[in-house]
C-alpha angles and dihedrals in degrees: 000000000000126000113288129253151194121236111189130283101023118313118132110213146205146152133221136183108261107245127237097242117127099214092050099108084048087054092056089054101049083044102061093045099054088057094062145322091259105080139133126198110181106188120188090195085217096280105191104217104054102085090166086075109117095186136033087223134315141198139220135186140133090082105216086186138009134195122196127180112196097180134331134174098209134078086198090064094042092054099047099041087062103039077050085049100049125071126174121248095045139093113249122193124178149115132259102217104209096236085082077093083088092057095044085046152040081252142119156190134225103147116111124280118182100185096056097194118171111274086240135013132168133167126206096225120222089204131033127176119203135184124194107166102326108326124097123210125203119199110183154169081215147043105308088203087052099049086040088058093044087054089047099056093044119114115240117243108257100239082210098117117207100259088226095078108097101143118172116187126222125235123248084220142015122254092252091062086047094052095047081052089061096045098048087053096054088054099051079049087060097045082049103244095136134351091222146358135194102229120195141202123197132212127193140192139182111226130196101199135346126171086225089186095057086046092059105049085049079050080053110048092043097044101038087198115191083219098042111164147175109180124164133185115181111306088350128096149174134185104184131187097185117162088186122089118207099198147329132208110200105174096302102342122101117207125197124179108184123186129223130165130018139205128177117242136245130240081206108080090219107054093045089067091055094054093050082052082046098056090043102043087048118114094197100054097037089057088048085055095042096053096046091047089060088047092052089041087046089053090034093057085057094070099019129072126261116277092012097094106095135160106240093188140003128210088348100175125230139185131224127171101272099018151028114226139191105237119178130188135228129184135179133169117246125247117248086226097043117091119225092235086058096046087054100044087046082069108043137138093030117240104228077074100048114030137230116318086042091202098042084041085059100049093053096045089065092046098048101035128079107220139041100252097216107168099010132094089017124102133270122193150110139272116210131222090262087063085254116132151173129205133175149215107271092224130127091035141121114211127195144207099216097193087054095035089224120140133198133196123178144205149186157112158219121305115206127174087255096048120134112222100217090052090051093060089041097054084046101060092040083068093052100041097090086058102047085051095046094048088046086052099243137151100027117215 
């Protein structure tokens, strides 16, 4: 342990060599959800290409103070609840439902939504718990030797999942819907309402009991996500495997890394090459990227300063268990004047998730598709006591209402004027197939 500080305004802080114990991260986990039902673990599984990770992972839980939006029809409210909220100095750990588009714009949202969660909730944490190579930092309200022992003596989550669960949720529409979708959006693309736009399909399941805790960390282990999450607040919760960052904030630099355009990968070496040649070389997928990029750099210039927005890489490729993706980046420096919780509701919703035009985009996604996205396809992430912070894009998730037992999970994907609507569907459900085989219990790891 090293000597013990103070970080304004009160955290109490300490470091401590990570032990080589191979349950410890399991620990944490089991940790953070025995102090409330309010917690949050973000986990970066050591995903080699993201060099823009500040933490391995890292846990909060002992809320001091929480803020929750269930619905509000003014930006002006939005703005100054959170710059109220947030105080420098503190950890901050929360969700932005999708549905704030309401509040950022004249929108709104009547498709059902059987979850329900709150359109925006953070917690200031008393104790976070932080790993960056193999030291441990405790920031804490309390005694950080006293919190470290309490971790230490917790017992790990067994990863074993019961082998009757063998859920299979049930879409919110046929394929044939879906497909009709499609085709109705490429035609608004060729009468010009709109370039591109992000459609969605829903599936739901009642659940009797699940040890949610146990299914993440199996999420985990066979998505290796650099977002991974598992974040609860109250009856509400999310396990996440997103690859896609929304938006950093590092100092003054903000940080986007859209994706656009996806391909499933090969056990043959080969082939897997072809299929990387293949995304790359793809139109489609390349003018999906592109449009999306000038959208990012468009709600990026609203918080940067002139000249600072830049594009750091285009169509970089990455790879992920199941998928290769193209993944762009795009970087600003952030205005003086400019607040950080401006500069981060200038952005949202991301627009890999809406289209271009982003509002148009909007206002058809509520028409076309079939459920209200709450939760997904928002952000969930964490702002540092430095006022820095990192969210993500909520994909690749299931999220719960704990009180109805009822669980969700959501797809989708770009359209584009030269999409095929077979291999739209298709795309669709190879982002989803991890979590279909991981609800039905398969492919143990």
């Amino acid at each position: 342990m090293t000597k013990e500080t103070i970080v304004p305004p009160y955290y109490h802080t300490a470091q401590y060599q990570l032990p080589s114990d191979p349950e410890f991260k399991s620990k944490i986990l089991a940790y953070i959800s025995e102090q409330s039902s309010i917690h949050c673990f973000l986990d970066s599984n050591l995903y080699p290409l993201d060099q823009k990770q500040q933490y391995e992972w890292m846990a909060a839980c002992r809320p001091v103070n929480l803020l929750q939006i269930n619905r509000s029809s003014k930006a002006e409210f939005l703005h100054l609840k959170l710059k109220e909220f947030f105080v420098p100095g503190a950890w901050y750990f929360g969700i932005l439902g999708y549905d704030l588009k309401n509040c950022l714009e004249a929108l709104s949202s009547s498709n059902p939504d059987p979850i329900d969660a709150p359109d925006l909730v953070f917690f200031e944490a008393g104790v976070v718990i932080t790993q960056r190579d193999n030291l441990i930092t405790i920031f804490s309200t309390i005694s950080p030797d006293g919190v470290w022992e309490e971790i230490l003596q917790t017992r790990g989550i067994s990863t074993v999942l019961n082998n009757e669960l063998k859920l299979i949720p049930e879409p919110f529409i046929t394929k044939e819907i879906y497909l009709s979708q499609i085709n109705k959006i490429r035609k608004l693309i060729l009468d010009g309402d709109i370039y591109e736009l992000n459609f969605c399909q829903s599936f739901a399941a009642n659940y009797g009991q699940i040890d949610t805790i146990a299914l993440f960390e199996k999420m985990s282990s066979k998505t290796k996500a650099p977002f991974a999450a598992y974040f609860q607040f109250k009856e509400f919760l999310i396990m996440s495997s997103s690859p896609e960052r929304f938006l950093q904030k590092i100092n003054s630099q903000l940080i986007s890394q859209p994706i656009k355009g996806t391909i499933s990968k090969s056990s043959d070496p080969q082939q897997d090459l072809i299929q990387k040649k293949e995304l790359i070389e793809s139109e489609k997928n390349r003018a999906e990227n592109v449009m999306i990029v000038d959208l990012v750099r468009n709600d990026l210039s609203r918080s940067c300063k002139p000249g600072t927005v830049k594009v750091e890489e285009l169509f970089g490729i990455y790879s992920f268990e199941k998928v290769h993706h193209l993944i762009s980046t795009v970087s600003g420096d952030l205005k003086e004047e400019t607040h950080w919780v401006d500069a981060l509701l200038n952005c949202f919703p991301m627009g890999s998730m809406t289209g271009a035009p982003k509002v148009k985009s909007m206002e058809l996604i509520e028409e076309l598709e079939s459920f209200k996205r709450g939760w997904y396809s928002g952000a969930i992430g964490y702002v540092s006591p430095e006022s820095n912070f990192d969210f993500s894009v909520i994909i690749r998730s299931l999220i719960f209402n704990t009180d109805k037992k009822q669980l969700v999970l959501a797809v989708g994907g770009a359209i584009v004027h030269d999409s095929e609507t077979e291999q739209e569907y298709e795309e669709s459900l190879l982002k989803a197939k991890s979590l279909f085989e991981l609800l039905k219990n398969e492919g143990q790891s």
